[in-house]
KOLVOMI-911877 format. One line per field, with one value per residue (C-alpha): x, y negated, z negated; residue in one letter. Coordinates in nm, 4 decimals. Layout:
px: [X|...] .
py: [Y|...] .
pz: [Z|...] .
code: [A|...] .
! end
This chain:
px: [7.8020|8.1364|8.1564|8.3432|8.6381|8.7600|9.0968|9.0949|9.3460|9.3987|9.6988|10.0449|9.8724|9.8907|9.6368|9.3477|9.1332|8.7797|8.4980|8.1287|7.9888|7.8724|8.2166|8.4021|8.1421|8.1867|8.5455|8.5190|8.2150|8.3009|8.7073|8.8005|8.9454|8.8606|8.8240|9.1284|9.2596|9.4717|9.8356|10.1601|10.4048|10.6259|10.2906|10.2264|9.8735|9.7440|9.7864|9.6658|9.7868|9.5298|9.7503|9.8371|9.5874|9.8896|9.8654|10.0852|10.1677|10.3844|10.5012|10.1660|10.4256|10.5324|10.1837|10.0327|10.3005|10.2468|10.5895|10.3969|10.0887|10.2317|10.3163|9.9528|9.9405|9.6626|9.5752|9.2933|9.1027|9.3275|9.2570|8.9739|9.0340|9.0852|8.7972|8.9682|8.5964|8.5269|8.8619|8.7442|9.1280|9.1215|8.9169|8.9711|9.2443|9.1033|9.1434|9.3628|9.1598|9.4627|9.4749|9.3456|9.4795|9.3178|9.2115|9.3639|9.1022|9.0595|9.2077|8.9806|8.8251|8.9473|8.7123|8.7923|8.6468|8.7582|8.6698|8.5791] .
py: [-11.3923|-11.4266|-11.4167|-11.7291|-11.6323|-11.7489|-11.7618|-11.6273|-11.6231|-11.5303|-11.6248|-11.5268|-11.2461|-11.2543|-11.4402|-11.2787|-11.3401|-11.1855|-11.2461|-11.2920|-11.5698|-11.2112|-11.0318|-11.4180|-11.3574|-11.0504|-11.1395|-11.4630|-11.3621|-10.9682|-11.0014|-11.3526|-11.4601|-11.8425|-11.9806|-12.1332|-12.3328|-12.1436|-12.0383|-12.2137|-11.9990|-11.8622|-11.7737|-11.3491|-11.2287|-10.8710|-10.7201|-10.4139|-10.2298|-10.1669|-9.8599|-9.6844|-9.8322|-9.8880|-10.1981|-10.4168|-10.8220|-11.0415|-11.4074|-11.5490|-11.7836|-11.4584|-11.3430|-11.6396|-11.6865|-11.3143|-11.0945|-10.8978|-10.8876|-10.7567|-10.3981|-10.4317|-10.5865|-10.8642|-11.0354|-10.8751|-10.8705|-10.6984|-10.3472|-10.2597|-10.1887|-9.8520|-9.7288|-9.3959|-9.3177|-9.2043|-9.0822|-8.6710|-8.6252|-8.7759|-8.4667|-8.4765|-8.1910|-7.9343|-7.9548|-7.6828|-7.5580|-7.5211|-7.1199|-7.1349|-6.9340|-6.5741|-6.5075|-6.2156|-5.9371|-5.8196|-5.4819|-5.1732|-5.0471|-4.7521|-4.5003|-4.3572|-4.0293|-3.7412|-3.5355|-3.2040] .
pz: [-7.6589|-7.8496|-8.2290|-8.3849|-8.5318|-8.8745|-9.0591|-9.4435|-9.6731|-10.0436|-10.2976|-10.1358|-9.8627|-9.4959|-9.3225|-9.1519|-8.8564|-8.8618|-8.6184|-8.6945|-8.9523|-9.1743|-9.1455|-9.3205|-9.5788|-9.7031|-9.7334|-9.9198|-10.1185|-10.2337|-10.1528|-10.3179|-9.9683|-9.8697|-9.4927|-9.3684|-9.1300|-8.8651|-9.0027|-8.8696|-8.6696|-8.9632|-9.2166|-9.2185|-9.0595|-9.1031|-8.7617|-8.5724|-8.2989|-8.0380|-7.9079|-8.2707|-8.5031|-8.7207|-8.9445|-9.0951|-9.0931|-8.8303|-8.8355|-8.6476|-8.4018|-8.2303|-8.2143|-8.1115|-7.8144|-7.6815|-7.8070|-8.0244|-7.8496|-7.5229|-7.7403|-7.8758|-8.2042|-8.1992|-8.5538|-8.7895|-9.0541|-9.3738|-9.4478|-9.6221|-10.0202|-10.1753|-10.3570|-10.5454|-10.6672|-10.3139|-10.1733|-10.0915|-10.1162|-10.4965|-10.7340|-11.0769|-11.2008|-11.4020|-11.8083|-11.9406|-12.2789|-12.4910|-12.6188|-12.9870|-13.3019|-13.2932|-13.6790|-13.7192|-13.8509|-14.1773|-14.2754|-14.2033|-14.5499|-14.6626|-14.7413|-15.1251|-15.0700|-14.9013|-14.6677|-14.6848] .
code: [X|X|X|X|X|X|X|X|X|X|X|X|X|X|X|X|X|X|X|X|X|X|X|X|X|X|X|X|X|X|X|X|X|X|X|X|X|X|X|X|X|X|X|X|X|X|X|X|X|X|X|X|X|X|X|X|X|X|X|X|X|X|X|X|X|X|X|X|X|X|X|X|X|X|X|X|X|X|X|X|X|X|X|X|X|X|X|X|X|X|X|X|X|X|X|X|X|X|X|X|X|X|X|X|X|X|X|X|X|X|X|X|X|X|X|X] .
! end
């Protein structure tokens, strides 16, 4: 059985189709996206490409009608966010202890007698 499929949107961002009554959810509840009705043909949607998994956003008209689908770009939900706390690429640099004055010693004592 086919999920539904919902439009989402959020302030001036492409459009984004994702399927399953959870998936819309997640967006609207954690993301600040809110269900909306299905864009007109010059609005942006997140795409992906089926082929590259490349991502990016299209005019939905051309889309809709086939141009872009025919090279493999069908309409998606957006990418999911960055989270730089978990990025294994992303380590903290180490902290360069800055080299600290050496005191300089104090002069040997002298010894006042002499050897014999």
């Amino acid at each position: 059985m086919a999920k539904n499929q919902y439009w989402l949107t959020r302030a001036d961002e492409p459009f984004a189709l994702v399927e399953g009554a959870a998936e819309r959810d997640r967006w609207v509840q954690i993301h600040g996206y809110a269900e909306s009705a299905e864009p007109t043909d010059d609005q942006q949607v997140h795409v992906v490409n089926d082929n590259t998994g490349g991502r990016g956003a299209l005019p939905y008209g051309p889309l809709r009608d086939g141009i872009w689908g025919g090279l493999g770009w069908r309409p998606a939900a957006p990418p999911e966010p960055v989270d730089a706390t978990k990025d294994p690429a992303l380590v903290d640099q180490v902290v360069a202890v800055p080299a600290t004055k050496t005191e300089t010693a104090a002069p040997a004592a002298t010894s006042t007698s002499k050897e014999k």
